[in-house]
C-alpha positions in Angstrom: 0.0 0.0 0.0 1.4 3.4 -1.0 2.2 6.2 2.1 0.9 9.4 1.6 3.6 12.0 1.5 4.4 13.9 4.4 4.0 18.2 3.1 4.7 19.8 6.6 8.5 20.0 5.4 7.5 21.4 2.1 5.4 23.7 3.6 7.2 25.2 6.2 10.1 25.7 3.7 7.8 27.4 0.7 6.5 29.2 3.8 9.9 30.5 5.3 10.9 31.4 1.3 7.9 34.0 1.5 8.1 36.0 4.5 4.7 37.6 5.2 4.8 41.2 7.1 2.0 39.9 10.0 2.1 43.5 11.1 0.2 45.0 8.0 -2.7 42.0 8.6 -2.8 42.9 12.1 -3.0 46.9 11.3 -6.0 45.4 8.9 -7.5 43.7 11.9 -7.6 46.5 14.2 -8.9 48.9 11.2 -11.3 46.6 10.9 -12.5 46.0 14.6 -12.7 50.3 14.8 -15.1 50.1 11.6 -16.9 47.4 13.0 -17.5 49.3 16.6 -17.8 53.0 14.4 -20.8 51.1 12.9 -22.3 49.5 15.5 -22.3 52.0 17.5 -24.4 54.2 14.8 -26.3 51.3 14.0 -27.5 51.2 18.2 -28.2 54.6 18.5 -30.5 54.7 15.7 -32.2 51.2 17.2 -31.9 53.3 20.7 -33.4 56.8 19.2 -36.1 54.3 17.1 -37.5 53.0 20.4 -37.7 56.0 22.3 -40.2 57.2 19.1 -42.0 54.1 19.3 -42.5 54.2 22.8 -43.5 57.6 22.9 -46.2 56.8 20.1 -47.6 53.8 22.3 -47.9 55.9 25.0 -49.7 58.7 23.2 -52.1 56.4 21.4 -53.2 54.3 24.8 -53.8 57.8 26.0 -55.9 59.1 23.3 -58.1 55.2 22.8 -58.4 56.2 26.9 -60.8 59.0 26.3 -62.8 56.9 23.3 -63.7 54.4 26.4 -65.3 56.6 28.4 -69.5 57.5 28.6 -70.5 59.7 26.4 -73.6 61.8 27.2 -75.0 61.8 23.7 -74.6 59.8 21.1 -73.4 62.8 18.8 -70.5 63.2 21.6 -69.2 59.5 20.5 -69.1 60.2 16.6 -66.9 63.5 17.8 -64.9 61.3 19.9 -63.5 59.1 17.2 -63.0 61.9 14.9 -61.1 63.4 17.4 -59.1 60.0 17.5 -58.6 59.8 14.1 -57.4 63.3 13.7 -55.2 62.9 16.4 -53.8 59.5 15.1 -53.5 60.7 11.6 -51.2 63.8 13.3 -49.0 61.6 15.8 -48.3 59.3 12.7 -47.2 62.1 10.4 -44.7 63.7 13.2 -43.6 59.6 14.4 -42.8 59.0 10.5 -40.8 62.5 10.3 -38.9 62.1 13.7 -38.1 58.0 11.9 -37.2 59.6 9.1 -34.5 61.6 11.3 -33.1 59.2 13.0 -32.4 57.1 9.5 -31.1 60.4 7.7 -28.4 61.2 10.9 -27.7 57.3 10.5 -26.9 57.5 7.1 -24.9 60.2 7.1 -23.1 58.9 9.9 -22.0 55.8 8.3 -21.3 58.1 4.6 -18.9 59.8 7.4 -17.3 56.5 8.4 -17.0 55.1 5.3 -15.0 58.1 3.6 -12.7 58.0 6.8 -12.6 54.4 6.1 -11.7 54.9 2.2 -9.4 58.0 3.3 -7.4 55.4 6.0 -6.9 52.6 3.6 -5.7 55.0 0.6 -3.0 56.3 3.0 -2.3 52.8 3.7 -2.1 51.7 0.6 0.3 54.5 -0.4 2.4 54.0 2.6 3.1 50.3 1.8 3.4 51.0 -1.8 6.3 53.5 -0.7 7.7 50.8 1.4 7.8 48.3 -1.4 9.6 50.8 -3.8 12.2 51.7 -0.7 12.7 47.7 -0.6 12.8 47.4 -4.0 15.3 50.2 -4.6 17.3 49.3 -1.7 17.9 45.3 -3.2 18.2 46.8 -6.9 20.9 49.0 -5.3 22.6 45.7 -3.7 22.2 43.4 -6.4 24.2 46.2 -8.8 27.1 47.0 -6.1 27.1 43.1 -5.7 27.7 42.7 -9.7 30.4 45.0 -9.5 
């Protein structure tokens, strides 16, 4: 029966012939992490503001059905009742749905915000190890020639 061929020797010597920089994938790491927290934490105070409205609206609306339940003294006074209600409703939902409407407009801009940061961080980045590169380049070009010599 054949034996399968052991690799871990290949590999750890293809693996020591190409050095990795683990700095630049832990600099992506912790870039990454600070987005992620930037964006929850905009993502929670719009879930946070979002409930407060909702609440609020609850609130309001058990108050107002509290006044359809009570006696009315005619039956006129019932018909003005629910128009009240329905007037009042239609004006609670129409300043709920604008103050919503807030709270996703700040989040959006919030997270535009974080991802131009986020494009302006990795730019430099990319430049700076771009730089790097060329200086290591330049720097082995320049040994290889005075080598030749």
């Amino acid at each position: 029966m054949a034996k399968t061929q052991d690799f871990t020797k290949v590999m750890q010597d293809m693996m020591q012939s190409f050095p990795v920089d683990t700095a630049s994938f832990q600099g992506a790491f912790k870039t990454s992490a600070a987005m992620g927290e930037k964006m929850a934490k905009v993502a929670l105070e719009a879930a946070e503001k979002s409930s407060e409205i909702s609440s609020k609206w609850t609130k309001e609306t058990i108050a107002k059905v509290g006044s359809l339940a009570k006696v009315k003294e005619e039956p006129a006074d019932y018909t003005k009742a629910f128009s009240d209600f329905a007037s009042a409703a239609a004006e609670m939902a129409a300043e709920n749905l604008a103050a919503f409407a807030e709270v996703a407009k700040k989040a959006q801009m919030d997270t535009v915000e974080l991802m131009l940061a986020a494009g302006k961080t990795a730019s430099e980045d990319a430049t700076a190890a771009v730089k790097k590169a060329t200086d290591e380049v330049t720097a082995a070009a320049k040994k290889v020639a005075t080598a030749a010599k």
